[in-house]
C-alpha positions in Angstrom: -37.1 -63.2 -42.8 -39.1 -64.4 -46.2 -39.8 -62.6 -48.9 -43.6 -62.8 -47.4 -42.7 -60.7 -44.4 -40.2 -58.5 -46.0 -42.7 -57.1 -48.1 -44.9 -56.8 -45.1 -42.6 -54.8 -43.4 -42.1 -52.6 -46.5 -45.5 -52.2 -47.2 -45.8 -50.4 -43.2 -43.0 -47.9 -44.2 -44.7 -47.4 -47.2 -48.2 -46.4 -45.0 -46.2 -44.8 -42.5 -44.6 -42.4 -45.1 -47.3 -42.2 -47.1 -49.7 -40.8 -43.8 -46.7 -38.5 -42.8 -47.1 -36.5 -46.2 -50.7 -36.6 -45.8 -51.3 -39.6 -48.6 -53.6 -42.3 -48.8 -51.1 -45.4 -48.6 -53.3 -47.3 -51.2 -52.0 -45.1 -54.1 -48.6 -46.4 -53.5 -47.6 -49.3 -56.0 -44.7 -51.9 -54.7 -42.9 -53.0 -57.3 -40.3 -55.9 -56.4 -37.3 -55.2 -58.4 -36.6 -59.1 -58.9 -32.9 -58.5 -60.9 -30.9 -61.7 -59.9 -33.5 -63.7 -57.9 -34.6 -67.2 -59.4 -38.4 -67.8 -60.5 -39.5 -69.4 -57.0 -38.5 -66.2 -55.5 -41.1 -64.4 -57.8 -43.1 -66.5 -57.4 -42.9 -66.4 -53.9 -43.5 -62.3 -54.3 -46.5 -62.7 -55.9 -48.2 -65.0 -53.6 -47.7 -62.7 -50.9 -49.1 -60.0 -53.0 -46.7 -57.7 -54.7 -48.1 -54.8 -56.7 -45.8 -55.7 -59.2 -42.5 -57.3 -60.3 -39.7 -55.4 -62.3 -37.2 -56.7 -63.8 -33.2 -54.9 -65.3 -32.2 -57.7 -67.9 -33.5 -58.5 -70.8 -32.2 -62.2 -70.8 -32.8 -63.1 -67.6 -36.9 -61.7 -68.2 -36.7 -63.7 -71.0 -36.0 -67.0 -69.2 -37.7 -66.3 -66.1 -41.1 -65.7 -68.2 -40.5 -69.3 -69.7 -41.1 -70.3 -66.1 -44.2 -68.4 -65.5 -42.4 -66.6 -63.0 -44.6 -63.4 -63.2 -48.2 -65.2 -63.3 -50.5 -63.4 -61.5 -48.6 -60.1 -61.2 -48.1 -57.6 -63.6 -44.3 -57.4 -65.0 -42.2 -54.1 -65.5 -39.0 -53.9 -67.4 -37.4 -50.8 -65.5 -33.4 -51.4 -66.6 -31.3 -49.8 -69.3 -33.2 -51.3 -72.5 -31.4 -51.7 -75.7 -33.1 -51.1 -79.2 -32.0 -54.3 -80.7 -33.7 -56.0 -77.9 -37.0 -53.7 -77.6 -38.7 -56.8 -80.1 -38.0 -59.3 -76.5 -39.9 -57.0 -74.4 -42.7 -54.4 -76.2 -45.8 -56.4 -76.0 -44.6 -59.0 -72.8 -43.5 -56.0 -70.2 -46.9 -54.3 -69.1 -45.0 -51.3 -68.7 -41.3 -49.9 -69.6 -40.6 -47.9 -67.0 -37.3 -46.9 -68.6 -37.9 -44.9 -72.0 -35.4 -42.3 -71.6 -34.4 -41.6 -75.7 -36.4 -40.9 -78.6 -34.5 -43.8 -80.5 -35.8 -45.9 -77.9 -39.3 -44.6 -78.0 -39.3 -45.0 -82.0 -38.5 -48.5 -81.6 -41.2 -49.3 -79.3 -43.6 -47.5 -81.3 -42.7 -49.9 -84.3 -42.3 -52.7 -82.6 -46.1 -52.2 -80.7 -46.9 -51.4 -84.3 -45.8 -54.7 -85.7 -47.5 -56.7 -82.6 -51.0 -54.5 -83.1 -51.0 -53.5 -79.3 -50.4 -50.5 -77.9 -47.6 -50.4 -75.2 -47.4 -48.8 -72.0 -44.2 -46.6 -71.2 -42.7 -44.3 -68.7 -40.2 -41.8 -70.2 -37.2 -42.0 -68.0 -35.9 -38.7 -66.5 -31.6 -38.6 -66.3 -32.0 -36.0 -63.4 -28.2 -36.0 -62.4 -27.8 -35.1 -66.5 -25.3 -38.3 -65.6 -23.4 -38.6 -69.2 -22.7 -42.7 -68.2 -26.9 -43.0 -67.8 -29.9 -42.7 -69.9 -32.9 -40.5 -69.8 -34.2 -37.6 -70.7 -32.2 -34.4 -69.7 -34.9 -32.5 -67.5 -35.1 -29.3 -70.3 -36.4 -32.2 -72.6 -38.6 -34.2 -70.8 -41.7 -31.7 -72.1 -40.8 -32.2 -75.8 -40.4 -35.7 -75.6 -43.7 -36.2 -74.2 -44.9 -34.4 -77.0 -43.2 -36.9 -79.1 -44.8 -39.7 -77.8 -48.1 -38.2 -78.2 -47.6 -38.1 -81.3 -47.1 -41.8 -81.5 -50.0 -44.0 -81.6 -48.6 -47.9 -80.8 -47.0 -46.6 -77.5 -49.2 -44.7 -74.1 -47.5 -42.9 -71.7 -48.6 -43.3 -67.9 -45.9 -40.9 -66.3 -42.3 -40.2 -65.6 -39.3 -42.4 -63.6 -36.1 -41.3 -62.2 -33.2 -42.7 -60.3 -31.3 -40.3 -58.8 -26.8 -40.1 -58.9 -25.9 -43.2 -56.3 -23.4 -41.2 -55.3 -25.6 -38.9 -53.9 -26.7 -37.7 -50.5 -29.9 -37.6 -48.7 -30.5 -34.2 -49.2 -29.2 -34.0 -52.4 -31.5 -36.9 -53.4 -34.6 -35.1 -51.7 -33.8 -32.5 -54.0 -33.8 -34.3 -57.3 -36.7 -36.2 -56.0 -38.6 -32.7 -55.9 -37.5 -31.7 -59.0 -38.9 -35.1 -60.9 -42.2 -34.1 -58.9 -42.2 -30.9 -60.2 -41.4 -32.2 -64.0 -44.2 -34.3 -63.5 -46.8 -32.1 -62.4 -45.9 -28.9 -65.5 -45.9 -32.4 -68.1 -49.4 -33.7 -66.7 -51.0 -30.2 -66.9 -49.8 -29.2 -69.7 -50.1 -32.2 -72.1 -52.1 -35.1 -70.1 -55.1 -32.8 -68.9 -53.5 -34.0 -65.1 -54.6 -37.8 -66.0 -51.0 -39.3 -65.8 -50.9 -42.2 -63.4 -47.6 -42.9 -62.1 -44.5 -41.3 -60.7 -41.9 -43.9 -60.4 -39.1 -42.7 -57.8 -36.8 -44.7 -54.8 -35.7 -48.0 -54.2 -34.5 -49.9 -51.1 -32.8 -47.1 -49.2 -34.7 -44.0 -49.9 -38.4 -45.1 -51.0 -39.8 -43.3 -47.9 -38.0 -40.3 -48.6 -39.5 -40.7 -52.4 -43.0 -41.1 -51.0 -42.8 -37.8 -49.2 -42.0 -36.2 -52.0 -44.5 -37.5 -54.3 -43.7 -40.9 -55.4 -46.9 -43.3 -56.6 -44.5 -46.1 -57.4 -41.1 -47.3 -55.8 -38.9 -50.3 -57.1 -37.7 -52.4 -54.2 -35.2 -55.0 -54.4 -33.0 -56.0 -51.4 -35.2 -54.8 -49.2 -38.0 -57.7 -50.5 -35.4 -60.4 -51.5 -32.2 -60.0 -49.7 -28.6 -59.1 -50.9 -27.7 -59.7 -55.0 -24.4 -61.7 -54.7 -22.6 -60.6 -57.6 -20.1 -62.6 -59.7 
């Protein structure tokens, strides 16, 4: 199948799920997690109307933006960012889904500083309190929404989470109800309930993410195919 029809048929499981918890499936953002996939394929994405394409490495952005890969779509960055490499994507990501320390959110606040723009940001949430992955341990997600408050080069539109890979489906409905839940205490209590997104699921549990709450998912293979990694 193309990439045009792939993101057909995960724009109806979106709807489906979305109507099976009650939701509106227009409020559900498609982000086409594009990691490993050239700048035709992008391209490609966009034409048949992505939400928006996200992209894990740095370098790889970097190049695929000298190709106007993203024109016409707006471009995440939701991998592991680096602080030495925060100056290659504050002010050319439209949003950084993966802010999950407050050395990372300093450096974004003065690099946005340096470039006069203010830049948009999810704060990442390590629900599995994984020690190999970032984020925010869910006790601290609160406070370091408070910190970035407190900032004024950076604006934070909501929270994103990726649960342990390892596991199951009812473990992963589980952490998926617990980022809801972080969400909703952090939106009443700091953003007067006007946060936008909730960024949860990928290619094999999206659905499950939109029943519990998700506004966003990142989808990879199930839009471009297989990564074939060397």
């Amino acid at each position: 199948m193309s990439i045009a029809e792939n993101i057909a048929q995960v724009r109806a499981s979106i709807a489906a799920a979305a109507r099976e918890a009650g939701r509106d499936p227009g409020e559900i953002l498609l982000v086409g997690a594009s990691k490993m996939n050239d700048a035709a394929a992008c391209r490609e994405a966009v034409a048949a109307g992505i939400d928006a394409l996200g992209e894990n490495r740095v370098q790889e952005m970097t190049a695929k933006l000298a190709e106007n890969a993203y024109a016409g779509a707006p471009l995440h960055f939701i991998g592991h960012l680096q602080r030495n490499k925060v100056k290659q994507v504050a002010g050319k990501a439209d949003l950084i889904q993966s802010v999950g320390s407050l050395e990372l959110l300093d450096e974004i606040e003065k690099t946005a500083a340096r470039l006069e723009t203010v830049q948009d940001i999810l704060l990442e949430v390590n629900i599995g309190q994984e020690a190999a992955k970032s984020g925010f341990p869910p006790a601290e997600v609160l406070s370091a929404a408070q910190a970035a408050l407190e900032r004024s080069h950076v604006r934070t539109l909501g929270l994103m989470a990726i649960p342990p890979a390892d596991a199951s489906r009812e473990e992963n409905l589980r952490y998926f109800d617990k980022v809801r839940a972080l969400f909703i205490d952090m939106n009443e209590k700091l953003f007067h309930n006007g946060l936008q997104h909730l960024s949860m699921g990928m290619s094999g549990d999206y659905q499950d993410a939109i029943r519990a709450g998700a506004t966003m998912v990142r989808v990879g293979t199930a839009i471009f195919g297989s990564r074939h990694y060397t």
